[in-house]
C-alpha positions in Angstrom: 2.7 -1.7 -1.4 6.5 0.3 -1.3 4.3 3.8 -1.2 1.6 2.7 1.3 4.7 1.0 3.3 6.3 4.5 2.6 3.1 6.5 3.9 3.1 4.6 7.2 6.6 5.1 8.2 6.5 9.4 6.8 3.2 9.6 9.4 4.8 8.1 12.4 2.3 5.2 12.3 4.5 2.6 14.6 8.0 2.4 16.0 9.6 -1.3 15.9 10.1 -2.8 19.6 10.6 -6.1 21.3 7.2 -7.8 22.0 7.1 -7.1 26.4 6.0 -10.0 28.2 2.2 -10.2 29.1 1.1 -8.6 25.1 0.8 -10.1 22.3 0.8 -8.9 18.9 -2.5 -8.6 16.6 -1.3 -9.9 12.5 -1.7 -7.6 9.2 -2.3 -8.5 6.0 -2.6 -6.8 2.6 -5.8 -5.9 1.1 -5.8 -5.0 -3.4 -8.8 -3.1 -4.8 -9.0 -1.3 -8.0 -10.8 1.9 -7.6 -13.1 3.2 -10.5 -14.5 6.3 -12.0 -18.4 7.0 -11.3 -18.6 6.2 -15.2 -16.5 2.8 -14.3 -12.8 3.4 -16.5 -9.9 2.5 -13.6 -8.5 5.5 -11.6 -6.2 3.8 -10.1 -4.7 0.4 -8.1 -4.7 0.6 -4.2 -2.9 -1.7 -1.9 -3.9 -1.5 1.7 -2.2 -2.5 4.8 -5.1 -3.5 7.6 -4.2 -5.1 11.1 -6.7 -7.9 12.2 -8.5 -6.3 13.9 -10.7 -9.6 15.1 -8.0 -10.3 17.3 -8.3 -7.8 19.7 -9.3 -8.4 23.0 -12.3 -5.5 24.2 -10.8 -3.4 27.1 -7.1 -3.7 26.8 -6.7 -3.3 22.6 -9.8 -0.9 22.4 -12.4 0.6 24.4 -15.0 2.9 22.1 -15.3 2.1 18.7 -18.7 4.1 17.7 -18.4 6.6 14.9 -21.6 8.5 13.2 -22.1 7.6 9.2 -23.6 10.5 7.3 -27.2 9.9 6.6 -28.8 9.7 3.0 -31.1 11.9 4.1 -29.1 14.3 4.8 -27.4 14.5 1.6 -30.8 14.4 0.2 -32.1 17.7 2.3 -28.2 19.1 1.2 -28.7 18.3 -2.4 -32.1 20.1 -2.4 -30.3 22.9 -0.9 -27.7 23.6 -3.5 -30.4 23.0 -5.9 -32.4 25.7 -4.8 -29.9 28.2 -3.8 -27.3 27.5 -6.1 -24.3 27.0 -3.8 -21.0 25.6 -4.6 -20.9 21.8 -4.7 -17.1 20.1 -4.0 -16.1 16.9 -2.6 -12.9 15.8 -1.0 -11.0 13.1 -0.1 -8.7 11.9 2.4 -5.2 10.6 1.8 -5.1 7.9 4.6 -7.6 9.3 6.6 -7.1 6.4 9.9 -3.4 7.1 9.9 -4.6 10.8 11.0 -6.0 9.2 14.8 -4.1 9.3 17.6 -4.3 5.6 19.3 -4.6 5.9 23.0 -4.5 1.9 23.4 -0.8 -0.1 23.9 -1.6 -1.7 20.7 1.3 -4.2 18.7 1.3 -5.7 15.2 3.4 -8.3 13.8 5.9 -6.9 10.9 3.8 -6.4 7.6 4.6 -8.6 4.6 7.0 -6.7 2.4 8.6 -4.8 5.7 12.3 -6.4 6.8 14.4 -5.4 9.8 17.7 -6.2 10.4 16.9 -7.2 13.9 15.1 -10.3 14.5 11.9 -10.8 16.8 10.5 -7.4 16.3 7.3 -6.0 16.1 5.7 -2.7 15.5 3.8 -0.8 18.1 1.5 1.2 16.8 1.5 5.1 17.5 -1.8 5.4 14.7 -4.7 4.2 14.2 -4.6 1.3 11.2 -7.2 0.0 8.8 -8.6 -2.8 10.4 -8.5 -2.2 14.5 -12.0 -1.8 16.3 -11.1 1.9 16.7 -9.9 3.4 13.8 -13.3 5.3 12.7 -13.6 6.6 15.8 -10.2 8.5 16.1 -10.3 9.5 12.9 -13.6 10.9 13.2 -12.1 12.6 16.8 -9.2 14.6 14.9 -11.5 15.5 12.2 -14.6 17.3 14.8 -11.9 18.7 17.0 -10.0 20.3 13.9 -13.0 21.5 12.6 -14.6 22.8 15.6 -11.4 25.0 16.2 -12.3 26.6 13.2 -16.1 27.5 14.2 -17.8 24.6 13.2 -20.6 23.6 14.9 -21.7 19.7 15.1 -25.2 19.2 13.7 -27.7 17.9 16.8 -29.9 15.9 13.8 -26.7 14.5 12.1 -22.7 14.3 13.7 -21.7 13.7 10.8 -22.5 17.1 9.4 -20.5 20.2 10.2 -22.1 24.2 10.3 -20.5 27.5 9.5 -22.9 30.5 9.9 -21.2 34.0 9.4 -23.9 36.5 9.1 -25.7 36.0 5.8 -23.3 32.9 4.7 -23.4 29.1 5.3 -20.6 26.9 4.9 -21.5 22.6 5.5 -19.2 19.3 5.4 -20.9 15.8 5.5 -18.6 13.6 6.2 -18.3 9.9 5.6 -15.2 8.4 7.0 -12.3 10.0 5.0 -15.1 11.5 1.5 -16.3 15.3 2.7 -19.0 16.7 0.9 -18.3 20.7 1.3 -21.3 22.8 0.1 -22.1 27.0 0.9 -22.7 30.1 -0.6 -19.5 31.7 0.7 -16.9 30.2 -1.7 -13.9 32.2 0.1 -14.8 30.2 3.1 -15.0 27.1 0.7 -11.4 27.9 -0.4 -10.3 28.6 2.7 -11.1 25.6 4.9 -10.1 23.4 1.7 -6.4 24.7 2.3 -6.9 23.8 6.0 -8.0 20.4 5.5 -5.2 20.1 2.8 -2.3 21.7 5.5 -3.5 19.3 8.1 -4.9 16.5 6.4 -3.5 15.6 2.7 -7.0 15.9 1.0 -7.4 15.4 -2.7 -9.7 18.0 -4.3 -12.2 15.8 -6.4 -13.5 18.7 -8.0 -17.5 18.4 -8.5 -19.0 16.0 -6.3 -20.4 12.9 -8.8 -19.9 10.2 -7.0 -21.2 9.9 -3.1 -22.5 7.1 -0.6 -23.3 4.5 -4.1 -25.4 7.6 -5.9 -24.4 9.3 -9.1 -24.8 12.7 -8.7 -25.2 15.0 -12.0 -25.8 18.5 -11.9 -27.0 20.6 -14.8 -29.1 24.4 -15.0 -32.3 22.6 -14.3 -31.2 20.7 -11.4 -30.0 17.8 -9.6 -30.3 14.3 -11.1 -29.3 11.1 -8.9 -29.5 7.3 -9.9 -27.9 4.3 -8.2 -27.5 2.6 -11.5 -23.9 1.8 -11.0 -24.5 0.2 -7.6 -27.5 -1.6 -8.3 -25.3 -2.7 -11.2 -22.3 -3.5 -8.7 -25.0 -5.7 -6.1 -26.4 -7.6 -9.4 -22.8 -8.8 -10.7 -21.8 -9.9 -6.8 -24.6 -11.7 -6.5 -24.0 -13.2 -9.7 -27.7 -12.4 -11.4 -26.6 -10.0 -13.9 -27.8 -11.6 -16.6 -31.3 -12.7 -14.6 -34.6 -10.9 -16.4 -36.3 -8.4 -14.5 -39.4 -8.1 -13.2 -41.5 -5.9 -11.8 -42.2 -7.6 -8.5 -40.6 -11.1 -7.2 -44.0 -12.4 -7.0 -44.9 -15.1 -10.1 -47.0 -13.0 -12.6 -49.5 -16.0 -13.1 -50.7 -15.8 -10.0 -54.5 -14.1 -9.3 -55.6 -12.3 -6.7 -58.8 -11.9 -6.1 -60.8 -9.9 -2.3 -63.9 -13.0 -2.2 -61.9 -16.1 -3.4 -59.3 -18.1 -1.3 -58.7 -18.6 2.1 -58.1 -15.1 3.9 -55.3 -15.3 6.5 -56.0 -15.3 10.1 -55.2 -12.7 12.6 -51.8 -12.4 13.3 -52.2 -11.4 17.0 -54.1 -14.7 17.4 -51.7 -16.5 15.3 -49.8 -19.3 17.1 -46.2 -20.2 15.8 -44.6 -23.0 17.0 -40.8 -22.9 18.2 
């Protein structure tokens, strides 16, 4: 909590004010999650502060709050790619990626658990974006296009969320999702070099292989590609509490029989008539 409180305050993320008359202020709260490996040991413990962002009011706390998701399939068509060409295959992530937006909204939050000020009925007025409001993604995913598309990037028209490099005979890509960027090309000097830029501007940490994206495992050996979703089909079984359930092929009972002359077939469903 001190080094996320820390974090805020080195970025510039609020300045503490008197609440003006006619605004009120939006609450915060702390969020704990352990983050794992892909092979599930701890890597570390995260504390998070988020606003409440349910509390704001549409069009005086936020206006826009759209921002693209990369697509599975595009990972899937990217995978292929460095598969068959053998290109380099990094991911990065960023340190506090929504602290990076601008906010262009007169938002306030009340003073974060943990936070004193020796002056009394204050409250912060946030200069970032925070974890939590409506608009967050969005401005984060604003820096991030514009910075890259300073540096010759081009937006994909089939995915926004994927980011194009062509210099003569090399390609350099970043799919992004929120603040994890899959970087992929066959020009590693241009693979190094934009990874400094992100790191300058940003505060990325270099991951290293990618093995880990969007709940897929991704391993890599001389013969390919190999992704399973083992660990997050694992993950949806224990929320749900059906670990330890038995599987089955298909959630139909298996002493059922179907047969194409017995039974009563079902009508057709244009003609069908459900009542309200």
């Amino acid at each position: 909590m001190k080094e996320e409180l820390k974090t805020l305050q080195d970025n510039g993320a609020w300045s503490l004010t008197t609440l003006p008359i006619g605004k009120s202020a939006i609450g915060c709260r702390w969020v704990y999650k352990i983050k794992h490996h892909a092979d599930g040991s701890i890597e570390r413990y995260k504390a998070r502060l988020v606003a409440k962002g349910y509390n704001q009011i549409e069009g005086l706390d936020f206006l826009d709050t759209f921002a693209p998701v990369a697509k599975l399939t595009t990972l899937r068509l990217l995978l292929v790619l460095v598969a068959a060409q053998n290109w380099t295959l990094k991911q990065l992530d960023v340190n506090n990626a929504f602290l990076h937006g601008d906010l262009d909204e007169e938002v306030y939050i009340q003073l974060p658990q943990g936070f004193h000020s020796s002056s009394p009925n204050l409250v912060c007025r946030l200069k970032k974006s925070l974890y939590g409001l409506k608009q967050a993604g969005r401005q984060w995913y604003a820096k991030l296009s514009n910075f890259l598309l300073s540096h010759n990037y081009k937006i994909s028209t089939a995915d926004h969320s994927l980011f194009l490099k062509h210099d003569g005979k090399h390609t350099t890509t970043l799919l992004v999702c929120v603040d994890d960027i899959v970087l992929t090309g066959n020009n590693p000097m241009e693979i190094s070099a934009i990874t400094s830029l992100l790191h300058n501007f940003f505060h990325i940490k270099n991951l290293g292989d990618l093995t880990y994206f969007l709940g897929i495992e991704i391993a890599r050996n001389a013969t390919g590609i190999h992704l399973s979703q083992r660990k997050y089909v694992l993950d949806m079984l224990k929320d749900t509490g059906m670990l330890g359930c038995a599987p089955t092929p298909t959630p139909m009972l298996h002493t059922i029989k179907l047969s194409t002359t017995k039974g009563t077939p079902l009508g057709d469903a244009e003609s069908m008539h459900i009542d309200d």
